[in-house]
Backbone as XML, in Angstrom:
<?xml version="1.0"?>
<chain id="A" units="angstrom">
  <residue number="1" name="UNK">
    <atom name="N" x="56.016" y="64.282" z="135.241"/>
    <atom name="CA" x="56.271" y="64.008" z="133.837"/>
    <atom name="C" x="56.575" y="65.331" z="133.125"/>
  </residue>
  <residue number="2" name="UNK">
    <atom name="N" x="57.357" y="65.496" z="132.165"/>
    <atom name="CA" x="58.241" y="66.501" z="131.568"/>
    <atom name="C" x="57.211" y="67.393" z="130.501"/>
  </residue>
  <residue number="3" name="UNK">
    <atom name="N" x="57.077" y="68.146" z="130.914"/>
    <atom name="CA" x="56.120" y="68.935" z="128.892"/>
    <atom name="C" x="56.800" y="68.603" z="127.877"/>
  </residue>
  <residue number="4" name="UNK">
    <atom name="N" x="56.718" y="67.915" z="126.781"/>
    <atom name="CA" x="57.231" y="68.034" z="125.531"/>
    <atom name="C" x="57.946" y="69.421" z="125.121"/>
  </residue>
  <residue number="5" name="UNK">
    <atom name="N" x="57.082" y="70.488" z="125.279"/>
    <atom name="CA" x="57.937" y="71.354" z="124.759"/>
    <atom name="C" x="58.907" y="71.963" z="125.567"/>
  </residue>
  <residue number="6" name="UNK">
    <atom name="N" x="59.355" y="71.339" z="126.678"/>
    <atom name="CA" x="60.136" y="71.884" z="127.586"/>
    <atom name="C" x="61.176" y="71.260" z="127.379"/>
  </residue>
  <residue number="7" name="UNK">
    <atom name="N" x="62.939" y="71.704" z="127.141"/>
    <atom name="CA" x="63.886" y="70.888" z="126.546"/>
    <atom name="C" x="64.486" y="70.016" z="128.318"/>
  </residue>
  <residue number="8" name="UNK">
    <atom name="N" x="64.832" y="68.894" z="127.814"/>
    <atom name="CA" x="65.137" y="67.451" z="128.976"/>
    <atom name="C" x="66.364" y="68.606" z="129.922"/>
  </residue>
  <residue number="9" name="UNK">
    <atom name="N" x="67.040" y="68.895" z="129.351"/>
    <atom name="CA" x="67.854" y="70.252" z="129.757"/>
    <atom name="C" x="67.901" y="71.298" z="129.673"/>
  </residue>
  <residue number="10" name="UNK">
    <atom name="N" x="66.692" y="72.157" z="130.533"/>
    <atom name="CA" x="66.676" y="73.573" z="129.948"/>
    <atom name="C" x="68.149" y="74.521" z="130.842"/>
  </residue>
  <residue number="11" name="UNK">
    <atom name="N" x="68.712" y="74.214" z="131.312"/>
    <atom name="CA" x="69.642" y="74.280" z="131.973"/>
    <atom name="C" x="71.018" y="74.995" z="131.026"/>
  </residue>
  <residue number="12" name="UNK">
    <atom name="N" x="70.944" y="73.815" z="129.951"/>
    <atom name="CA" x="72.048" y="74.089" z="129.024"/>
    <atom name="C" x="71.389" y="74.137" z="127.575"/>
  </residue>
  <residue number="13" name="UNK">
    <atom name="N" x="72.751" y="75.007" z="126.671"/>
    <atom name="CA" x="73.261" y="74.948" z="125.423"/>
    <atom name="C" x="73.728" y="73.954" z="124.584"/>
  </residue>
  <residue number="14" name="UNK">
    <atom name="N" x="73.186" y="73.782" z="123.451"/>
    <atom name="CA" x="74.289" y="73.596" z="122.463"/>
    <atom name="C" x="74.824" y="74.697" z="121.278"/>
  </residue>
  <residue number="15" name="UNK">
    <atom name="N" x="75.980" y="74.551" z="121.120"/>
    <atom name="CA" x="76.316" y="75.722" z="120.202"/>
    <atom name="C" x="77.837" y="75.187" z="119.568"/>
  </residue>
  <residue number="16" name="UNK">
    <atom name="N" x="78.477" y="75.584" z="118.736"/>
    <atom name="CA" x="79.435" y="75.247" z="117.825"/>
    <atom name="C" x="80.208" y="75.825" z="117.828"/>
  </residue>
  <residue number="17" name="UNK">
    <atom name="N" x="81.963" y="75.595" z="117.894"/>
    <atom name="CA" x="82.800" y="76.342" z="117.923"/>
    <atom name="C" x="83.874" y="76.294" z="116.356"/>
  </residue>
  <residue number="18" name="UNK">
    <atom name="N" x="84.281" y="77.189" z="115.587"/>
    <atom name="CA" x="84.739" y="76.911" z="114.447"/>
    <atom name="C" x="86.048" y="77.433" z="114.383"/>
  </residue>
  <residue number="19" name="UNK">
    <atom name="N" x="87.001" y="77.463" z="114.043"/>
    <atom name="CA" x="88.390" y="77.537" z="113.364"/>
    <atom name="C" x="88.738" y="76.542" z="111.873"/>
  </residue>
  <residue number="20" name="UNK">
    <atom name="N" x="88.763" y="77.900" z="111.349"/>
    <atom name="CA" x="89.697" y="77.329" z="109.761"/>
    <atom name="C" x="90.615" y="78.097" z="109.732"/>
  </residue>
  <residue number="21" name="UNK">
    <atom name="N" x="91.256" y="76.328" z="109.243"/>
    <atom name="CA" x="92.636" y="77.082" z="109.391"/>
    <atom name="C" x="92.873" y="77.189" z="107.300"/>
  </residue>
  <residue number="22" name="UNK">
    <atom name="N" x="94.187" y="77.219" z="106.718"/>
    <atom name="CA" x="94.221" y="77.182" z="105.431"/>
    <atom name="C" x="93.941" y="75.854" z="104.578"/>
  </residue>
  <residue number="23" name="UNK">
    <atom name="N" x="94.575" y="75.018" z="106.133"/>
    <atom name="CA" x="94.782" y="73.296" z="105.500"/>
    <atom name="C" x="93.455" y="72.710" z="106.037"/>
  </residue>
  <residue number="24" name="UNK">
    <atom name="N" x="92.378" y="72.915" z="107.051"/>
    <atom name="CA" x="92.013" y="72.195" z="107.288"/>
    <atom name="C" x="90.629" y="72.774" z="108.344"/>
  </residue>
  <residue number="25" name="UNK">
    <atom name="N" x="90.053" y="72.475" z="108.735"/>
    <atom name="CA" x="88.699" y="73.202" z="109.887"/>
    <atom name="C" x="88.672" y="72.572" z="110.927"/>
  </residue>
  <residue number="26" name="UNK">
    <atom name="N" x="88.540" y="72.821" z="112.030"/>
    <atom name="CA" x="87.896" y="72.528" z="113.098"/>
    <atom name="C" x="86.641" y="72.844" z="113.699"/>
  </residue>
  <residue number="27" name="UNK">
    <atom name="N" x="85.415" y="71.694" z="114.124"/>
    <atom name="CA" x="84.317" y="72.353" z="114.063"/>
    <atom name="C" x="83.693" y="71.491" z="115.274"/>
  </residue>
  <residue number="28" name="UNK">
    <atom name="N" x="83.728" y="71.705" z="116.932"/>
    <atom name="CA" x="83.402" y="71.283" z="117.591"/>
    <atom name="C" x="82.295" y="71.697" z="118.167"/>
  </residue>
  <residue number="29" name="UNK">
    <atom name="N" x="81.365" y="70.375" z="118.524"/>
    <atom name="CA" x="79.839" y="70.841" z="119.232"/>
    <atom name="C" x="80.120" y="70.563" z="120.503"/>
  </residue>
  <residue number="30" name="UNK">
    <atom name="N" x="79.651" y="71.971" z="121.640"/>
    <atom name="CA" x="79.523" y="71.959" z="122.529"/>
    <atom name="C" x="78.149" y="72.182" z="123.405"/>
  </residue>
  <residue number="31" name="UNK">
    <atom name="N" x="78.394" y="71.465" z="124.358"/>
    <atom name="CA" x="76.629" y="71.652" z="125.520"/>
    <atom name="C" x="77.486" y="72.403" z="126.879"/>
  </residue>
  <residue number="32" name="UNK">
    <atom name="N" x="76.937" y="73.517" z="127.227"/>
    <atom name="CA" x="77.364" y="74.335" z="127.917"/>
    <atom name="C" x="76.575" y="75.114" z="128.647"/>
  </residue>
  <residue number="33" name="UNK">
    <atom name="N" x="77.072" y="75.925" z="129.583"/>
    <atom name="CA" x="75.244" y="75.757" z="130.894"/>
    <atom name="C" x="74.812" y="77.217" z="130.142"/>
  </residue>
  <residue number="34" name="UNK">
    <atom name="N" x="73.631" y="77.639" z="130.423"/>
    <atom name="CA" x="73.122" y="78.783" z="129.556"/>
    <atom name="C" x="73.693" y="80.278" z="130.246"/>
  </residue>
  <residue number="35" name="UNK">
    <atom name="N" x="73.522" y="81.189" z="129.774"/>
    <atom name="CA" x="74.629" y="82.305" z="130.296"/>
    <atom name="C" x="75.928" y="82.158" z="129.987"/>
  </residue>
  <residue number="36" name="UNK">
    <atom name="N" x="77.076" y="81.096" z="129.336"/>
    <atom name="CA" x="77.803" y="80.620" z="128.677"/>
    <atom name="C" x="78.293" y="81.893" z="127.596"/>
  </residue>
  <residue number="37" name="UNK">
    <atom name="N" x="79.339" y="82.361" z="127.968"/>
    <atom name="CA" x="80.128" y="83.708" z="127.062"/>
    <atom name="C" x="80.781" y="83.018" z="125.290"/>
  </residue>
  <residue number="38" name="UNK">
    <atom name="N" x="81.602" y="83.975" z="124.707"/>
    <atom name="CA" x="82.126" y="82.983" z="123.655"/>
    <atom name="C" x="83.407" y="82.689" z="124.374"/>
  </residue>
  <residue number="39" name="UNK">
    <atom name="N" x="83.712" y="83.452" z="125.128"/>
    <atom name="CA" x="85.150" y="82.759" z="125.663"/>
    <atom name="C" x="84.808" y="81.581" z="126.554"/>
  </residue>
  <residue number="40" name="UNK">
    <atom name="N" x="83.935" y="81.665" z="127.179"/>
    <atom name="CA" x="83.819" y="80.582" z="128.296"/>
    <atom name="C" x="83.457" y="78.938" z="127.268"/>
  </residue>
  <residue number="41" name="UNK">
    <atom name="N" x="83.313" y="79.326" z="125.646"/>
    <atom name="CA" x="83.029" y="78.546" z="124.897"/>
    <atom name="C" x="84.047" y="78.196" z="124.235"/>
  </residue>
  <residue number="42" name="UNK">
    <atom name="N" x="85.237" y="78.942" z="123.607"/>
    <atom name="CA" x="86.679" y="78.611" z="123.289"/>
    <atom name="C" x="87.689" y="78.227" z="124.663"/>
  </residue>
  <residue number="43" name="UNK">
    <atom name="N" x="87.289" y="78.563" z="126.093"/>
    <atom name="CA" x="88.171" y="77.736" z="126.898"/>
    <atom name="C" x="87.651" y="76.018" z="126.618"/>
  </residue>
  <residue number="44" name="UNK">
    <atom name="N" x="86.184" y="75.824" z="126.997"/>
    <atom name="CA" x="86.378" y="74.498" z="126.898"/>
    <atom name="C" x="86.158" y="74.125" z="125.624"/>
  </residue>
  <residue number="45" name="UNK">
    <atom name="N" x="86.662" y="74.690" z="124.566"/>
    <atom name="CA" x="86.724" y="73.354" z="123.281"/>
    <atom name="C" x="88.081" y="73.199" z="123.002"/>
  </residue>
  <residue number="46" name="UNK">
    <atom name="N" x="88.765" y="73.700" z="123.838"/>
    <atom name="CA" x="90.412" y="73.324" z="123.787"/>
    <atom name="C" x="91.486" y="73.879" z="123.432"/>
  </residue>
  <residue number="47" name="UNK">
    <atom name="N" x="91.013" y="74.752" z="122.326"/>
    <atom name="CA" x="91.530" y="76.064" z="121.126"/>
    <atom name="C" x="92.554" y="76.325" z="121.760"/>
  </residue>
  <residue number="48" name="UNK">
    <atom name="N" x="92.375" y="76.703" z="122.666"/>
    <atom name="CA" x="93.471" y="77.835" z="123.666"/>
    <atom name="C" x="94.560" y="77.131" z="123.497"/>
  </residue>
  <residue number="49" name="UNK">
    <atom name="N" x="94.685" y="76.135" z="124.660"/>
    <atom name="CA" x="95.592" y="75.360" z="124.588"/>
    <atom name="C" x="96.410" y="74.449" z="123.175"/>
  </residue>
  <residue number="50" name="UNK">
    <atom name="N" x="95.769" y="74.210" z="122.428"/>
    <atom name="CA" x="96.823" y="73.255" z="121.269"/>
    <atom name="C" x="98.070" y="74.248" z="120.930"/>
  </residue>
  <residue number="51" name="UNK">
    <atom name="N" x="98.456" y="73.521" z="120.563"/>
    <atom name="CA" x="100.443" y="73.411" z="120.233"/>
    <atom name="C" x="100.299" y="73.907" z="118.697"/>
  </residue>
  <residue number="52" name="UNK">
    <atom name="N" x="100.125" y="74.828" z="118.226"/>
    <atom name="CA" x="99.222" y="75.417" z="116.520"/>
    <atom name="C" x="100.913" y="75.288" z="115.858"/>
  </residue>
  <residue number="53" name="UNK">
    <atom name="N" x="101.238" y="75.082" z="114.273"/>
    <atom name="CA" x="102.141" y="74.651" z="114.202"/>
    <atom name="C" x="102.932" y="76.170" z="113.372"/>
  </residue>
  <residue number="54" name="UNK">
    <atom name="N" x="102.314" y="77.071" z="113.385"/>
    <atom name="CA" x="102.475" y="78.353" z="113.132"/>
    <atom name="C" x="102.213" y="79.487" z="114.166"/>
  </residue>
  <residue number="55" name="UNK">
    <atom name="N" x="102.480" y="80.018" z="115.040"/>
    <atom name="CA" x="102.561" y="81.356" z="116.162"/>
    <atom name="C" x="101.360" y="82.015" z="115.578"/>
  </residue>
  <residue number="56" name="UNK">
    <atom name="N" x="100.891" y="82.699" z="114.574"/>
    <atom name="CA" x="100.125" y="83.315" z="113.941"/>
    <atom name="C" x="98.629" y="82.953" z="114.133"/>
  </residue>
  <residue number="57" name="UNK">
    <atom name="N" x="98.766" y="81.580" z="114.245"/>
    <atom name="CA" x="97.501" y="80.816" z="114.347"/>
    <atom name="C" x="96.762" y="80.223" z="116.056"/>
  </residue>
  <residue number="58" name="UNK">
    <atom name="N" x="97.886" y="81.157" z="116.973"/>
    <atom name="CA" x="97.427" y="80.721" z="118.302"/>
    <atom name="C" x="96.022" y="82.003" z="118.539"/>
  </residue>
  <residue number="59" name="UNK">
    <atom name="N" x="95.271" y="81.916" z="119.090"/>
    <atom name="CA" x="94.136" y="82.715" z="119.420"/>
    <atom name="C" x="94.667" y="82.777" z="120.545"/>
  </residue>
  <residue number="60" name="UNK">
    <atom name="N" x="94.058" y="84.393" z="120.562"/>
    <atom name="CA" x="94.453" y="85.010" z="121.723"/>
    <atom name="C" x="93.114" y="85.957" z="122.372"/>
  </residue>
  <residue number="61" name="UNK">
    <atom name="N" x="93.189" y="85.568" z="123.480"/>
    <atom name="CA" x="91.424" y="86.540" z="123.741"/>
    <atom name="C" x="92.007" y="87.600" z="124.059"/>
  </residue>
  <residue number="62" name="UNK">
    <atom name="N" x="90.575" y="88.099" z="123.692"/>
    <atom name="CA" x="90.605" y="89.953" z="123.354"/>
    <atom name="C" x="91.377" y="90.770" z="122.190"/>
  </residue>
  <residue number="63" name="UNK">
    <atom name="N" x="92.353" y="89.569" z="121.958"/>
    <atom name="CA" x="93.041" y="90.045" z="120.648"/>
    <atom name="C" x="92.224" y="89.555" z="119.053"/>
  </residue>
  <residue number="64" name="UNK">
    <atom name="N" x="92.259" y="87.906" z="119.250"/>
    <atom name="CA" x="91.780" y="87.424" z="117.724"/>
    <atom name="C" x="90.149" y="87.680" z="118.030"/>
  </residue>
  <residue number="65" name="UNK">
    <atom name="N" x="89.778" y="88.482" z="116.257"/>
    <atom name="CA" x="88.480" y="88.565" z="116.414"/>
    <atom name="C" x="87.821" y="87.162" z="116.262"/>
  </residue>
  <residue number="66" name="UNK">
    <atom name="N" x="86.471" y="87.027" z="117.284"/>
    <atom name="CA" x="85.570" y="86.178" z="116.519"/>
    <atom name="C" x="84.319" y="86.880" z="116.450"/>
  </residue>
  <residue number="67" name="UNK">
    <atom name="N" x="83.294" y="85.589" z="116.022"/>
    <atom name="CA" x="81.741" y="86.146" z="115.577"/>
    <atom name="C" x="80.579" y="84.856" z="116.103"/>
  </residue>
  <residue number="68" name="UNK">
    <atom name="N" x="79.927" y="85.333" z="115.935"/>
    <atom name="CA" x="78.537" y="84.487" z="115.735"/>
    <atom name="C" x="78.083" y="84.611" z="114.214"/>
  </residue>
  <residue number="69" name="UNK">
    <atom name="N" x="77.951" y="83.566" z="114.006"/>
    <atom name="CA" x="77.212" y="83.074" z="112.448"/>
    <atom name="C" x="77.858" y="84.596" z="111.742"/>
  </residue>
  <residue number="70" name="UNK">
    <atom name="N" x="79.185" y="85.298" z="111.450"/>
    <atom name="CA" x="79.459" y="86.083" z="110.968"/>
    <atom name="C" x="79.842" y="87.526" z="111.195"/>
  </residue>
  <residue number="71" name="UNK">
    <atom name="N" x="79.221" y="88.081" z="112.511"/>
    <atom name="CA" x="78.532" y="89.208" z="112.914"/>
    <atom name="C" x="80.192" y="89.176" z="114.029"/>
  </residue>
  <residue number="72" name="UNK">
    <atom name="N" x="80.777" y="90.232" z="113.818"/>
    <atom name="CA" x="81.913" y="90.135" z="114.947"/>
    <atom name="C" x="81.311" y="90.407" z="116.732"/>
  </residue>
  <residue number="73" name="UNK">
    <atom name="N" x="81.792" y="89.641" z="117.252"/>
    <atom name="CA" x="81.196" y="90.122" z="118.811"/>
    <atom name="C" x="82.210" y="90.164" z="119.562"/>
  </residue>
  <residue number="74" name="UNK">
    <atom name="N" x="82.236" y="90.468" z="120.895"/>
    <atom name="CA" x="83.637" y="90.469" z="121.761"/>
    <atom name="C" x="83.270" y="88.896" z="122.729"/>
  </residue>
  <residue number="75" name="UNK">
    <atom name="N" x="84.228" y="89.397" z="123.425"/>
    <atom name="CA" x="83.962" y="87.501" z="123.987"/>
    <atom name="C" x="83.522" y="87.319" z="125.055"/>
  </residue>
  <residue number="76" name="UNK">
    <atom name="N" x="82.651" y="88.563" z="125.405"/>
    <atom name="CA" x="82.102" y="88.750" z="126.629"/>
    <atom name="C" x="80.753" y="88.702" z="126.132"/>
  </residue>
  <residue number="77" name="UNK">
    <atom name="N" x="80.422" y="88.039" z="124.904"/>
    <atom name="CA" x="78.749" y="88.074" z="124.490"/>
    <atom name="C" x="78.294" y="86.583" z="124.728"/>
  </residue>
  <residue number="78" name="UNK">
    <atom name="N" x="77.059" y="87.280" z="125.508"/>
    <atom name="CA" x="76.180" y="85.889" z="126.120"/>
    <atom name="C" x="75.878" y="84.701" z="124.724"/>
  </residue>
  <residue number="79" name="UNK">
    <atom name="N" x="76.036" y="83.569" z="124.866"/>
    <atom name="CA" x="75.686" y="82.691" z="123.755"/>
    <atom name="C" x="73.970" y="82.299" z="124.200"/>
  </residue>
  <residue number="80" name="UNK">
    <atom name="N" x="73.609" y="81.871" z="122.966"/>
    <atom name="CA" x="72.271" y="81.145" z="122.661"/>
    <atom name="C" x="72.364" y="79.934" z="122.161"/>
  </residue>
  <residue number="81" name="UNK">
    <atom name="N" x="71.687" y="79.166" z="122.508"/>
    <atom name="CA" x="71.115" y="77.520" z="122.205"/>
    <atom name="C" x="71.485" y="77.799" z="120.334"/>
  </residue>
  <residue number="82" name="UNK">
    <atom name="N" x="72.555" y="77.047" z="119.859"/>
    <atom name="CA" x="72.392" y="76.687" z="118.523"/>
    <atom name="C" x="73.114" y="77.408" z="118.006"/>
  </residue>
  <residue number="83" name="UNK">
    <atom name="N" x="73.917" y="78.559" z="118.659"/>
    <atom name="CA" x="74.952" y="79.673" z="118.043"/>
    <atom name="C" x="76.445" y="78.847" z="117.464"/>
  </residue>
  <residue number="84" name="UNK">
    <atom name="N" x="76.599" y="79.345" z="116.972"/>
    <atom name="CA" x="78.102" y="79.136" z="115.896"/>
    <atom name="C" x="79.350" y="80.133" z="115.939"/>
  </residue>
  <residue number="85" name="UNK">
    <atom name="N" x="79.862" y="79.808" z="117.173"/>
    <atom name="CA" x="81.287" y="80.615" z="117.594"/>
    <atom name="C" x="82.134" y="80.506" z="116.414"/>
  </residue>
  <residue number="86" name="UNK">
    <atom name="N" x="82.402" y="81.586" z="115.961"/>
    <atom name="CA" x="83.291" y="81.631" z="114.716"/>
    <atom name="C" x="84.821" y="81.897" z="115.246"/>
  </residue>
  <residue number="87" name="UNK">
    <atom name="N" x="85.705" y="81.567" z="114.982"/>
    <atom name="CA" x="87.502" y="82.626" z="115.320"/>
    <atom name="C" x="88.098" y="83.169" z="113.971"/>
  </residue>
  <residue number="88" name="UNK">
    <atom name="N" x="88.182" y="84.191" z="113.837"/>
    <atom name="CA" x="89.143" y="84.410" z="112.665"/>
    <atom name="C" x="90.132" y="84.478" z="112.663"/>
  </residue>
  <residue number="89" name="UNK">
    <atom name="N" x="91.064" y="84.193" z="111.434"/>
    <atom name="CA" x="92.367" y="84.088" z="111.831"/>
    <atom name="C" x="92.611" y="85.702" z="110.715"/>
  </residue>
  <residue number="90" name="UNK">
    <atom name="N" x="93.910" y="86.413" z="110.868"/>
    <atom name="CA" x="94.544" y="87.416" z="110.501"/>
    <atom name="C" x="95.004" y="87.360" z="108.957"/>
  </residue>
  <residue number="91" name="UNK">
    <atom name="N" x="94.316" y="88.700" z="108.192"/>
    <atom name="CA" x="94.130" y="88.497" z="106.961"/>
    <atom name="C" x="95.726" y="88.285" z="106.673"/>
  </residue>
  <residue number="92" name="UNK">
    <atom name="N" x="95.834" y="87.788" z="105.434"/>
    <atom name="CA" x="97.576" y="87.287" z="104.922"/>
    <atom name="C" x="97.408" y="88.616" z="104.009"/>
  </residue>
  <residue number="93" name="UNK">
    <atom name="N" x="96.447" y="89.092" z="103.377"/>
    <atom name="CA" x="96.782" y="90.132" z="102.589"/>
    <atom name="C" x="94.861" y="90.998" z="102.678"/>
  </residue>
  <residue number="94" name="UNK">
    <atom name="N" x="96.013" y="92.304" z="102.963"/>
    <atom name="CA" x="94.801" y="93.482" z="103.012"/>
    <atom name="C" x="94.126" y="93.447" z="101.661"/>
  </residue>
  <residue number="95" name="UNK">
    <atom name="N" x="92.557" y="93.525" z="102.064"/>
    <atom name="CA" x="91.418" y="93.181" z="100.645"/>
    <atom name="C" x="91.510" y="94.062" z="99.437"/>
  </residue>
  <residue number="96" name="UNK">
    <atom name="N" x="92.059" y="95.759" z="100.054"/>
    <atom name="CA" x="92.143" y="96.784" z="98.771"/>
    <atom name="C" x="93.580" y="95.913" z="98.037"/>
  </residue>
  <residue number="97" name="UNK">
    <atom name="N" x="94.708" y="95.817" z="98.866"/>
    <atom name="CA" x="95.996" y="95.343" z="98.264"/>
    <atom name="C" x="95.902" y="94.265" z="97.397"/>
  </residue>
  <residue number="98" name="UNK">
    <atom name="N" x="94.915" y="93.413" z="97.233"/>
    <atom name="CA" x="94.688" y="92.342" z="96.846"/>
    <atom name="C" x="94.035" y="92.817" z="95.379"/>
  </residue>
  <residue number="99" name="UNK">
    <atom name="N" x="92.984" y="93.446" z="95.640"/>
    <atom name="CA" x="92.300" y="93.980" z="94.810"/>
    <atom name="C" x="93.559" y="94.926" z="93.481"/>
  </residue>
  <residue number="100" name="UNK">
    <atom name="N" x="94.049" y="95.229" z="93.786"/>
    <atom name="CA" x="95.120" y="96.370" z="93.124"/>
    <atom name="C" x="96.280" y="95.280" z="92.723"/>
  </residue>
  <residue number="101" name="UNK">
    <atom name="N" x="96.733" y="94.096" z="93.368"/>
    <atom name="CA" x="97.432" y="93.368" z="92.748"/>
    <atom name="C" x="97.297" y="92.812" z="91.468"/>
  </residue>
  <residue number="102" name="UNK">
    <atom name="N" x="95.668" y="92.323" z="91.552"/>
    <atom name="CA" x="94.583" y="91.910" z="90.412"/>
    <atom name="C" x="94.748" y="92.547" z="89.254"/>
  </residue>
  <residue number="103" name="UNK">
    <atom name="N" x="94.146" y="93.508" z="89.654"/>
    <atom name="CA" x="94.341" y="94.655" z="88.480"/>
    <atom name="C" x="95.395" y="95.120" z="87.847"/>
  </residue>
  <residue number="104" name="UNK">
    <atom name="N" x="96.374" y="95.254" z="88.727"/>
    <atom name="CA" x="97.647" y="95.094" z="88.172"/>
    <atom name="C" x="98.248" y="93.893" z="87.409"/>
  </residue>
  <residue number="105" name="UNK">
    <atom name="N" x="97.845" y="92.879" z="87.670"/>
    <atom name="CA" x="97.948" y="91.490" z="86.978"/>
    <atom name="C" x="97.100" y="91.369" z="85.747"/>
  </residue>
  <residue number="106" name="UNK">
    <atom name="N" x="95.701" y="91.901" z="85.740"/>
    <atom name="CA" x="94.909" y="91.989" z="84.328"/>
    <atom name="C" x="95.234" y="93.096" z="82.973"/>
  </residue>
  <residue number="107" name="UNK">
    <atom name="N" x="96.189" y="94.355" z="84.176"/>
    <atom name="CA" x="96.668" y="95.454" z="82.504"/>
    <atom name="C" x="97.521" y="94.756" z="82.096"/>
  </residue>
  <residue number="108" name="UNK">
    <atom name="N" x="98.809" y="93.836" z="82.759"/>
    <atom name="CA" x="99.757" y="93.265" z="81.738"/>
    <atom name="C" x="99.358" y="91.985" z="81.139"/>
  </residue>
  <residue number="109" name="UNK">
    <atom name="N" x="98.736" y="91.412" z="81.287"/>
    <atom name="CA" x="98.012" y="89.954" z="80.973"/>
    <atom name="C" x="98.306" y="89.933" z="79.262"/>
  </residue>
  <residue number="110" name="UNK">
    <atom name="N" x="97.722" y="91.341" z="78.840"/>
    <atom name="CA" x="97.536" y="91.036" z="76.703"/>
    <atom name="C" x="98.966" y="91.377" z="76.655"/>
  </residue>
  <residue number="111" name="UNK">
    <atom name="N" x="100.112" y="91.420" z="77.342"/>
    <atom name="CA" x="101.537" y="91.713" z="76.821"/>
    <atom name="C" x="101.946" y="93.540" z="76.923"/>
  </residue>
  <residue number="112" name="UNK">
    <atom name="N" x="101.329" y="94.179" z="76.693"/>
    <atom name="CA" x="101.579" y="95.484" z="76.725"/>
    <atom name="C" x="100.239" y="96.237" z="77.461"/>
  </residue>
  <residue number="113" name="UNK">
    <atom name="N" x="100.492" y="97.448" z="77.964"/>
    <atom name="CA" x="99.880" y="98.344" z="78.517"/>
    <atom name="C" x="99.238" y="99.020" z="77.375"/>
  </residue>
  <residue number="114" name="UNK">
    <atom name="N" x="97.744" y="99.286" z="77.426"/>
    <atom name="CA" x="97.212" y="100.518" z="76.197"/>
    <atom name="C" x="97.431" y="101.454" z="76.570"/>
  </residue>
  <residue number="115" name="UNK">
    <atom name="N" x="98.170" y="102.670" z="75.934"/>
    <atom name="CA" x="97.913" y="104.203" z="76.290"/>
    <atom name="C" x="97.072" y="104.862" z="76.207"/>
  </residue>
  <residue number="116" name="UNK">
    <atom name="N" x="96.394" y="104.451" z="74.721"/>
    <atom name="CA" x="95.407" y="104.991" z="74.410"/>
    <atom name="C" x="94.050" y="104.719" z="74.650"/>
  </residue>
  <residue number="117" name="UNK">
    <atom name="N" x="92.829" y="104.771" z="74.607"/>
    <atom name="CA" x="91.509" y="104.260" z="74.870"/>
    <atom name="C" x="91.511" y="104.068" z="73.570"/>
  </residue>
  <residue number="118" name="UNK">
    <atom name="N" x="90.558" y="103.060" z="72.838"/>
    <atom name="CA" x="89.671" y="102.803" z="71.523"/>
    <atom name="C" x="89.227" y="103.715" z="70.821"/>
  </residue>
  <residue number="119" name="UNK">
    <atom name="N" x="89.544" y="104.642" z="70.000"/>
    <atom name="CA" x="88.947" y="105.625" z="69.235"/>
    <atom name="C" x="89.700" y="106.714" z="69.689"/>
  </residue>
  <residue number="120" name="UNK">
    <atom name="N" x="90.380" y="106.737" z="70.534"/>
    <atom name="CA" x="91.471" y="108.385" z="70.371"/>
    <atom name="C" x="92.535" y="108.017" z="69.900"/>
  </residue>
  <residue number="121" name="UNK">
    <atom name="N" x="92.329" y="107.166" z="68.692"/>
    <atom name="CA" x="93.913" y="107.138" z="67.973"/>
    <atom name="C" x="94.517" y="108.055" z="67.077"/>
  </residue>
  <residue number="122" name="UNK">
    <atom name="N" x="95.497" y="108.825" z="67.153"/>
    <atom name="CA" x="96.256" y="109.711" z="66.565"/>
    <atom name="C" x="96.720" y="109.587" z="65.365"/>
  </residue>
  <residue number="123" name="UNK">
    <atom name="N" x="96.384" y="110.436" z="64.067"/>
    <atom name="CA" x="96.422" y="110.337" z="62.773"/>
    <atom name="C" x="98.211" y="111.029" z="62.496"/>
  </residue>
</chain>
């Protein structure tokens, strides 16, 4: 008879594999034997293989980063019971560039540029 606290399968994993894409997520649960890599976890949830309807969006190992619950890892990292294989996909715009677009979008916003600051106005 089994110990309760001993799992019916200590053998295997479960753990989660994620892709978002812009339109939509993919978020498959997998049971997988323990010692289980993240790649050995994106071959079987299928990733690899689909027909992606943009080139940009095919994952490529060793190339596209992923993570666990956030944390970037390579894909040679051992998984744990309950982990959350992340894939990222390739930023569309660098975070400073983005940032500086902003800003550039908030000085023209009131119609004109100030030259001056508030109180160094010229008599």
């Amino acid at each position: 008879m089994p110990d309760e606290a001993t799992p019916e399968h200590a053998d295997q994993i479960n753990i989660e594999v994620v892709y978002a894409l812009p339109s939509d997520q993919t978020v498959l649960s997998l049971t997988l034997p323990v010692g289980s890599t993240v790649l050995v976890a994106i071959t079987h949830s299928g990733l690899l293989e689909k027909d992606w309807p943009d080139a940009s969006l095919r994952i490529v190992p060793g190339e596209t980063p992923v993570g666990i619950y956030s944390e970037r890892v390579s894909y040679e990292e051992p998984l744990e019971d309950g982990d959350r294989v992340e894939i990222y996909r390739p930023l569309e715009l660098d975070p400073m560039e983005a940032r500086r677009a902003r800003a550039r979008s908030q000085k023209f916003k009131s119609g004109r540029r100030k030259s001056l600051k508030s109180g160094d106005a010229q008599s």
